[in-house]
N, C-alpha and C positions, 0 to 999 in steps of 0.2 A: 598121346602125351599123357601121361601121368601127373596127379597131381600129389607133392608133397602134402601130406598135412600142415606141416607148419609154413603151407605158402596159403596166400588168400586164394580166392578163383582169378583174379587179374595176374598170379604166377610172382608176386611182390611176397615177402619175407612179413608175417603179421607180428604187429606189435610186444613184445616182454608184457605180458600181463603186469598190473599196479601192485605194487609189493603193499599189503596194507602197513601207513606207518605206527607206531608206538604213540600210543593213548596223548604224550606228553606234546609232543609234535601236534597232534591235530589241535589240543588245546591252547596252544599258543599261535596255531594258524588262525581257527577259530577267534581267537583274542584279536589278532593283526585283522584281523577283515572288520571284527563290529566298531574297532576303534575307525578305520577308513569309514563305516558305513556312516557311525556320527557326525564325522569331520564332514562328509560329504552332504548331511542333511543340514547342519548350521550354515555351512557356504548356502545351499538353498535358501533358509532362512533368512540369512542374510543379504541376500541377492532379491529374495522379495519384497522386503522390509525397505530396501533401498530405492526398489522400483514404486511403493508406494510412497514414499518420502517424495521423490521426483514428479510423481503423478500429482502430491498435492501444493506442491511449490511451485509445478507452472499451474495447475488451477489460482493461487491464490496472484500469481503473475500476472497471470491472464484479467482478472478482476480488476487488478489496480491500473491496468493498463485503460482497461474499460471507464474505470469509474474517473480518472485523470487524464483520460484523453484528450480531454476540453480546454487541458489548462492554458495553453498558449491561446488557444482562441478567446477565451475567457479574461485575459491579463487584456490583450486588444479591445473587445470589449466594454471593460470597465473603465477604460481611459473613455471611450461613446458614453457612458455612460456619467461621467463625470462632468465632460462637454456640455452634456444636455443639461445639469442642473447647473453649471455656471451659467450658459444660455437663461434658463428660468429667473436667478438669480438677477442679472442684469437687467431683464426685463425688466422685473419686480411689477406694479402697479401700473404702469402707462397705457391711458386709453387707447392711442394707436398700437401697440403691439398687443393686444387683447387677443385674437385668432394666431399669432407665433405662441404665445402661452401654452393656450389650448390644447395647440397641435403639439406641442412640443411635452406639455405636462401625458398627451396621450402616448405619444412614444415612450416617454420615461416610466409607463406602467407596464407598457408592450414590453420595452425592455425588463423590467424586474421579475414580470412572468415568465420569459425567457430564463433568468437567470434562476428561479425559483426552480423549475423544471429541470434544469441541470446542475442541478445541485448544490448553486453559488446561492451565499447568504454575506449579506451586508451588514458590517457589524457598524453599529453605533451606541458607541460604549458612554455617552455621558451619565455621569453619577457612579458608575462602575467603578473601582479599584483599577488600579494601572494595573497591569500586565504586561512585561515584557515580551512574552510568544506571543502576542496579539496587536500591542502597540507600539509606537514610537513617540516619546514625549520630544518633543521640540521645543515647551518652554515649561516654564514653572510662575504659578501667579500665585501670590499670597491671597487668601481669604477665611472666611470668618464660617462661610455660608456651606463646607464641603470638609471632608475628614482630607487631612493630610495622604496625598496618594492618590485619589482620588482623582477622577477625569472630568475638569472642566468645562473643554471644549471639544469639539472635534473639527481639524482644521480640512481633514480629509478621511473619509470615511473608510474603513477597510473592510477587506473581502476575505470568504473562505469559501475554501471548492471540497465539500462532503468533507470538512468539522479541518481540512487542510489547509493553512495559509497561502492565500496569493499575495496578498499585500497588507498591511500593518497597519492601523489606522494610527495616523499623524495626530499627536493631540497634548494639549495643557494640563497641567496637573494641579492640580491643587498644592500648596505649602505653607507652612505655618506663615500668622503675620509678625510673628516673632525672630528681629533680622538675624538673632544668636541660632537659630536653628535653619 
């Protein structure tokens, strides 16, 4: 068997040689490819940019979830914690309940350390200026002795979990004794 020249060695028909194209051609092929090449590197870009946005939104997710984990345990809690100084409270003074006192003013540090350690702080605002994200007035008392605004009393003491409201401290306000205002 003979082989044609223009057959390969497997007896197949070899390719039309590449006709080279005209200068104008490869420069606008050239054109068409660096613009896909751009396109293709901004989608990259973009694609990373996006994967670090994500990467740091569940980090900061992750955090808050960490740091307010506590909170329903924390809201139960403080109602214990509330019990125990009504408890102290009622006591007050009485020689027979002297050792409930004791043990119970001891719980009530145990507990504060507790809440100190996870991040709950107890606000008690007296003399402080009202604050709405912080308090809740339930009354208003004329006086002489406090700027109008101001927190006279605290009827119930309020909490926050790492600078976050759990609960609102309940409290008096000071207002003029002047009944036109």
């Amino acid at each position: 068997m003979s082989m044609n020249p223009e057959q390969d060695p497997m007896g197949q028909d070899a390719p039309e040689p590449a006709h080279p194209a005209d200068p104008e051609t490869l420069a606008a092929e050239l054109a068409a490819v660096q613009v896909q090449l751009q396109e293709a590197r901004d989608a990259q870009l973009r694609a990373l940019a996006e994967m670090e946005n994500v990467r740091k939104r569940a980090q900061r997710d992750v955090e808050a979830a960490h740091r307010f984990a506590v909170e329903r345990f924390a809201a139960d809690m403080i109602e214990v914690r509330d019990t125990l100084e009504l408890g102290l409270a009622a006591a007050g003074a009485a020689p027979e309940a002297a050792s409930f006192v004791e043990g119970a003013q001891a719980t009530l540090r145990m507990v504060d350390k507790a809440f100190e350690r996870a991040g709950i702080a107890v606000m008690d605002p007296v003399g402080q200026s009202f604050n709405p994200d912080f308090h809740e007035a339930i009354m208003a008392q004329p006086t002489a002795e406090y700027p109008v605004g101001s927190v006279l009393t605290v009827v119930q003491k309020g909490f926050t979990l790492n600078g976050r409201l759990l609960r609102p401290a309940r409290v008096v306000i000071a207002r003029s004794l002047d009944p036109a205002n």
